[in-house]
Every structure is written in structure tokens, then in C-alpha cells.
N, C-alpha and C positions, 0 to 999 in steps of 0.2 A: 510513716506507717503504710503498710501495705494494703491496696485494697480490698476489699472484700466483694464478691460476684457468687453471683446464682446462676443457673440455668433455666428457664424459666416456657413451661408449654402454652399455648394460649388455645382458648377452645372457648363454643359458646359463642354468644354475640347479643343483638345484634354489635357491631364498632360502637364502643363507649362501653359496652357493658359485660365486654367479653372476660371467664377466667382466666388469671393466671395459676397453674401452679408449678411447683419447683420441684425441680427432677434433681436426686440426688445419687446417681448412678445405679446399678442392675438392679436394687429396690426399688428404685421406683421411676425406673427407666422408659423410653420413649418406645409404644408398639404401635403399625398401621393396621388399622380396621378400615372396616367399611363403613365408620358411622363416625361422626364427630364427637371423640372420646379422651380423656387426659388418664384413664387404666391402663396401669403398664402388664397387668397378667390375667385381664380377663381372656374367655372364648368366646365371646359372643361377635360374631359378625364378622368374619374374617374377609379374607381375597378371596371369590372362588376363582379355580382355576376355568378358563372357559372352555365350553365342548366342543365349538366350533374348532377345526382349524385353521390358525392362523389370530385368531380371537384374542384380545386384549380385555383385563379385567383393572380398574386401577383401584388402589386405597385410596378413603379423603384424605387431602392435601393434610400435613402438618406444621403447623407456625412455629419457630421458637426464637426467642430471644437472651440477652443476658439482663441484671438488674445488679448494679452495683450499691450495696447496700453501708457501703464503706469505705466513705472517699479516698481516693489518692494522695502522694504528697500532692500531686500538682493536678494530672490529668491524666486517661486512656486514651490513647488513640489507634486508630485503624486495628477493629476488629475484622479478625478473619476467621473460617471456620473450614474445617478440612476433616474427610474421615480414610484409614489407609485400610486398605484391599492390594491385597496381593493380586488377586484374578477380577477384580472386577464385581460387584452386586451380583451381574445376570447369572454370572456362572458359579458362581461361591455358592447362594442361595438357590440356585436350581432354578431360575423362574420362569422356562421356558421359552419361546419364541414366538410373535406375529407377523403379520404381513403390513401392521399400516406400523402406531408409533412400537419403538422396542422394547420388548421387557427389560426393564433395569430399575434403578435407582434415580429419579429425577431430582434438581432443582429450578427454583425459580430466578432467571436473571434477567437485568434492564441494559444488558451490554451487547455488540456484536460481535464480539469477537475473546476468544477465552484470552489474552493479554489485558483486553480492557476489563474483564470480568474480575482477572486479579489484582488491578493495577486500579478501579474507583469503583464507588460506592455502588451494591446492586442488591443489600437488601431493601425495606421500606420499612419507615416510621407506622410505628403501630395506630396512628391515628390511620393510616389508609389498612390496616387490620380486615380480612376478609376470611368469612368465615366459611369453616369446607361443608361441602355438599353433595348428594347426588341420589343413588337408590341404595339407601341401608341394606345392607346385607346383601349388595349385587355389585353395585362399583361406583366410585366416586367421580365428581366430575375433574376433567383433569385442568391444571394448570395452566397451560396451553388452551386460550380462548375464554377461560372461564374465570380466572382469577381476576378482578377488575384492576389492581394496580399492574400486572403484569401484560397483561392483555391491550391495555393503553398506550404502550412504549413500543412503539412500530417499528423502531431500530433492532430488537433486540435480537440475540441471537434465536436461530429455533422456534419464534411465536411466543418467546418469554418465558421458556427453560433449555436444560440439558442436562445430558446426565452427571451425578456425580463423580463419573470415573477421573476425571483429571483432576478434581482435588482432592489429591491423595495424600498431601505431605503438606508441612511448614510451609516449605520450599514455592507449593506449588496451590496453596490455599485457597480458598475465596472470600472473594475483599465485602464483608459485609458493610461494614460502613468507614469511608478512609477519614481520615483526619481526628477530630475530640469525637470522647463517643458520647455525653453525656456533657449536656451547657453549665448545670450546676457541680456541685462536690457526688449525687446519687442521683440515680433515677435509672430508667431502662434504656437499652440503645436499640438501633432500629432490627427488626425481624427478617427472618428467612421462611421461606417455604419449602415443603421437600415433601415427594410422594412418588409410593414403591408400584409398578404397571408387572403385571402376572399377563406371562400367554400360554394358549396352549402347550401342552407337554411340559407343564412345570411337576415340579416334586410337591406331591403335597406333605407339609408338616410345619412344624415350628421351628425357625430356621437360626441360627448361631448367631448370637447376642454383638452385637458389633460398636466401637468407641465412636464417637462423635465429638471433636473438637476446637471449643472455639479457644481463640489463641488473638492477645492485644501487647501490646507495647505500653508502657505506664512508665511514668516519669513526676 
């Protein structure tokens, strides 16, 4: 029989005591604020664009994982997770331009190089689950320095992200966790991080709803 999976946001904390909840597409879809939120259609708290220019605003980081709630015949292995843009976050969404990091679509990864990014494991076990932060309703802190599992891995490409433009496809995924994804028959497999940085000259408004997908091998 086929497995059964969720999608699954994490929010809250401190680690041990963080929510899960289960995102089941555009109702109840994943949005970035500025605040550490699992609402897919509130307003409160958005990116401001900044006045400076050259200014960067980021959202708090988002976690997400999957939870297989229904075992396999045998096993999942190597999850991956990819989202497709024809043009890219910065420019699809409008999000402007800075002078230090660049506005776009970020994630968190533990590799140096985008081959080892798709080729082994670079999410993390929800046990090292960190939770996002910064100034509500002004800008989050970003992943880069502040995330502590990503932050610790001194190989990593970028200071422990990059953007999500190269995985755009099946083809061209990122390797969240390679090998089983889960020791028993259920349980959840390890997390990503992902968070949207606004710069000057962006478009303000609510920006076109976009797929996110994770993608595993099961046998």
C-alpha cells in the first residue's frame, strides 16, 4: 500500500515544544511575515519594503517538514524538495534590490557546493528545530548567522544558505534528507528552512501564490 504524507509547518518553540501544523494547499498554504506565524491569510505583519536605498527587509525564517502518517510497503528514501519559477522569486515577485544580501527567495543548506546540496542530506532533524525571530513587524533575523544548526556548519555554502533559484525541477531538487527517511514504518523526516529578503524598489502587494514540492522515492 501506498504511503500516506503531510506537509507539515513548524512554529513556536521553545525545541521540544514547537507546533506542528499541516498545510493542505492554497487553503491553508504557507505565507512569510514578520512574525513567527503558521496563518496562511492573515495581514498582519507583513515585509516592509525598506526606505533606504539599497535596504534589505527579511521575513522570519520558515520550517517545514513532511510526516508520513502511513507506512510504506518497505521504505521512503531521499526526500527532496524543489519549487519551479520560470524567472526566478526576485523578479516574478517584484522584490526589489540591495547592496549587502539580495532580495530573493532563500534556503538553508549544510553543503558547499550546489552538486553536494543535491546529491546529500542538508535539511536537519527536528530535534535541532530552531525557532524564527527578530523585530515583529520590521524584519526577521536572517538565516545566515542566526540559525543555530546552520550557522555551525562552517563548510557550508554562502554562511549556511542560498537562494532557491536552482532548484527548480525534479531534475534539479534539493536533497533534504538522502537515504530512509523515517527509521520506523511513520514519523516525520528531517526539516528545511526557507525565507523571502525584500529590498528597496520592490512592488508592494500580495504576490502570486507559488507550488512547493517535496518529492521521495518509496519502495
Amino acid at each position: 500500500m501506498p504511503a500516506k504524507v503531510e506537509i507539515e509547518q513548524l512554529t513556536g518553540g521553545p525545541p521540544g515544544s514547537e507546533t506542528y501544523t499541516v498545510k493542505t494547499g492554497t487553503e491553508s498554504g504557507t505565507r512569510y511575515y514578520t512574525m513567527d506565524s503558521n496563518l496562511s491569510g492573515s495581514s498582519l505583519n507583513p515585509i516592509p519594503i525598506p526606505t533606504s536605498d539599497g535596504g534589505v527587509s527579511g521575513s522570519y525564517w520558515v520550517t517545514h517538514c513532511i510526516n508520513v502518517t502511513q507506512a510504506p510497503t518497505t521504505e521512503i528514501t531521499d526526500l527532496r524538495y524543489y519549487q519551479s519559477w520560470s524567472i526566478g522569486p526576485k523578479k516574478d515577485w517584484q522584490l526589489g534590490s540591495s547592496n549587502s544580501w539580495s532580495a530573493g527567495l532563500y534556503i538553508g543548506v549544510s553543503s558547499a557546493s550546489l552538486t553536494a546540496i543535491r546529491g546529500s542530506s542538508n535539511g536537519f532533524n527536528s530535534g535541532s528545530y530552531c525557532r524564527a525571530s527578530g523585530t515583529q513587524g520590521t524584519s526577521g533575523y536572517l538565516i545566515s548567522g542566526n540559525h543555530a544548526y546552520y550557522e555551525a556548519i562552517a563548510t557550508a555554502m554562502s554562511g549556511g544558505w542560498c537562494p532557491i533559484d536552482p532548484f527548480n525541477s525534479v531534475t534539479n531538487a534539493y536533497m533534504v534528507q538522502k537515504g530512509q527517511v523515517v527509521a520506523a514504518d511513520t514519523g516525520r523526516s528531517w526539516c528545511i528552512v526557507t525565507q523571502v529578503l525584500v529590498g528597496s524598489g520592490a512592488i508592494q502587494g500580495e504576490k502570486t501564490d507559488k507550488t512547493a514540492t517535496f518529492v521521495y522515492s518509496e519502495i
